[in-house]
N, C-alpha and C positions, 0 to 999 in steps of 0.2 A: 575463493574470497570469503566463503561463509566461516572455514575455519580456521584462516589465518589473516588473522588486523593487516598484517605488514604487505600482504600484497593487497587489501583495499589501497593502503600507499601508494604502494607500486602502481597500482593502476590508475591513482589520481594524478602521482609526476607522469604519465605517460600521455595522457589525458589534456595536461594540463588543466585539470582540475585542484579548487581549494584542498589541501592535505590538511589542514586545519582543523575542520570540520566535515568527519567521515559521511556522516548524512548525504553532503555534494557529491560524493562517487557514488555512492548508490543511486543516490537520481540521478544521475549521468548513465548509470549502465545502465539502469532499467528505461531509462526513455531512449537511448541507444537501441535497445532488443524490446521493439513494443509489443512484440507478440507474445513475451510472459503476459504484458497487460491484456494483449487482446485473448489467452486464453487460458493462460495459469491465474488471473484475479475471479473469473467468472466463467462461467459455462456457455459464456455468446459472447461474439465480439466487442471488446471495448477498445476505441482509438484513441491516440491519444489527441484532443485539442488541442491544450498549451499544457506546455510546462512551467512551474513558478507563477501559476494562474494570480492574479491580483482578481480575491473573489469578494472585495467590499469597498468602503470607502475608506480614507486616511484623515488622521484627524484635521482640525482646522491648517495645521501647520503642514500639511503634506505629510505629514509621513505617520507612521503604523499602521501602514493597511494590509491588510488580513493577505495572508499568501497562503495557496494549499499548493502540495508538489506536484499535484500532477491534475488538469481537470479532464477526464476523458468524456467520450461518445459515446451509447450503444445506438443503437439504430433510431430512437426517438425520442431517448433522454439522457441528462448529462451525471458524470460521477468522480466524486470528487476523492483523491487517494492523497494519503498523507504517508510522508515513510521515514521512519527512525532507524535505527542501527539493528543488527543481530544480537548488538552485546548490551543492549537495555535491558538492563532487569525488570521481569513481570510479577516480582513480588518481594515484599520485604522481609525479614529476618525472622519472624517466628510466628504461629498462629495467631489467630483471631480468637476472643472466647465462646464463637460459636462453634469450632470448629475445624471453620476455616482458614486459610492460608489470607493472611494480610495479602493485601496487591501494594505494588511498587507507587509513590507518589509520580514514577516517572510514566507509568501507565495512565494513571488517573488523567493528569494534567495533561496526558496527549488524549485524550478521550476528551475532554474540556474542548481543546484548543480545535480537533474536529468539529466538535459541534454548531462553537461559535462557527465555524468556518461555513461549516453549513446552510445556519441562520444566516449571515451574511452573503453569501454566493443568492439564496432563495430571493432575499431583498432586491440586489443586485440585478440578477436576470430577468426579475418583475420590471424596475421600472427602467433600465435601461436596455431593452430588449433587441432597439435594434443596432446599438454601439456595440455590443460584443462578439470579440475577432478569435478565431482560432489563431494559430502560430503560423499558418499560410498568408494570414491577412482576407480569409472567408468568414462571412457570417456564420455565427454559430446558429444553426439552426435546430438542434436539441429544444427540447422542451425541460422546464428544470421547475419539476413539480415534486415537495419532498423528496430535496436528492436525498439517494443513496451514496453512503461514503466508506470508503475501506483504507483501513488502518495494519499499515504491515510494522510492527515491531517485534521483535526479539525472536529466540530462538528456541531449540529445543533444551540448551544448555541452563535455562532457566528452571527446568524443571530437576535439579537436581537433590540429593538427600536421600534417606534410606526409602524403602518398597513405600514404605505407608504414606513418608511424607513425599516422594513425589505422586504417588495416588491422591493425598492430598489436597496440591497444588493440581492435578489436570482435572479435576473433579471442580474447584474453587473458579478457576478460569474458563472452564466450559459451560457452568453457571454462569457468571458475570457477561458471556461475549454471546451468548444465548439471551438474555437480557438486554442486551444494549438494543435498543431499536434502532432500525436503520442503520448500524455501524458494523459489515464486516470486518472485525478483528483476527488478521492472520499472522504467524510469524512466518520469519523467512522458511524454518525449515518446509513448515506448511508449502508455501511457496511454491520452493524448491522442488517438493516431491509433485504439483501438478506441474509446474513444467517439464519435468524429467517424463512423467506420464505424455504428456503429448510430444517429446521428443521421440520416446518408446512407440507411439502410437503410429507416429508420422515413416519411421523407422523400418516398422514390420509392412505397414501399408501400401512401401516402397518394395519392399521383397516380395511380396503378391502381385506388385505389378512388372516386376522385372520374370518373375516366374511365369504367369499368363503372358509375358511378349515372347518366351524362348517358348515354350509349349506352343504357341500359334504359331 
């Protein structure tokens, strides 16, 4: 799916998922396979609560209220994931004059849209603490103190250009995501390669123990 759009498709008619709008199959597989969440986004388990979490209020009229895609668990606090496409661009057309690589307006503004998300969920959890449900219809019992939030957009295909300017561009973005407080910013390949690692890991872990049961 990472490098070919047409089976995101595929996988949304199958799904019957919105085709419209590629963002819906990604949060469809990934809340689908929560164990990328619970161990390709961090190094401890994160569950997932709800999905399409409504983490604020809507204006007078009902409607605009702040959605993040995913709000997960860890063991005693809550965290809030937001997720774009592989083929958003993380950067725009030509340097900056200090050097660096301009960033994509589409980065920015989903770094915006987290934050507010954040501020509002923070709001939210303070004074309605004891109205908020998981996706079972259990109290959320997390504590939500300066959540933490992570941001998966784009890919490695972003870093493209000769030697210097994709040195460039990983230098410019590992500055800025290093910067961000509170916001892990990963792309999918990122992703990708910790879940492969704990498929890898789970894999051999299985061959040591198939090995120690024919040796006993």
């Amino acid at each position: 799916m990472l490098d070919d759009p047409g089976e995101v498709r595929t996988y949304a008619e199958r799904e019957g998922v919105r085709t419209d709008q590629p963002e819906k199959a990604w949060q469809h597989f990934l809340g689908h396979n929560e164990w990328i969440f619970g161990f390709g986004l961090d190094y401890r388990f994160l569950g997932i609560l709800q999905d399409e979490a409504v983490v604020g209020a809507s204006d007078v009229a009902g409607r605009d209220a702040p959605v993040s895609d995913f709000l997960l668990g860890a063991t005693h606090f809550t965290v809030l994931v937001e997720v774009k496409q592989p083929g958003t661009p993380l950067f725009g057309g030509s340097r900056a004059r200090s050097g660096a690589w301009r960033l994509s307006t589409d980065l920015m503004e989903s770094v915006s849209q987290v934050l507010q998300q954040k501020a509002d969920w923070q709001v939210k959890a303070e004074t309605n603490a004891a109205g908020n449900y998981d996706r079972d219809g259990a109290l959320i019992r997390q504590r939500t103190t300066d959540p933490k939030c992570i941001l998966v957009i784009g890919g490695d295909g972003a870093f493209s250009g000769s030697g210097a300017e994709r040195e460039t561009k990983f230098r410019t973005f590992e500055l800025f995501r290093r910067d961000s407080r509170n916001i892990d910013i990963l792309t999918y390949s990122e992703l990708y390669e910790r879940a492969a690692f704990v498929v890898g890991r789970s894999a051999r872990q299985a061959d040591v123990h198939r090995t120690n049961a024919v040796e006993d």
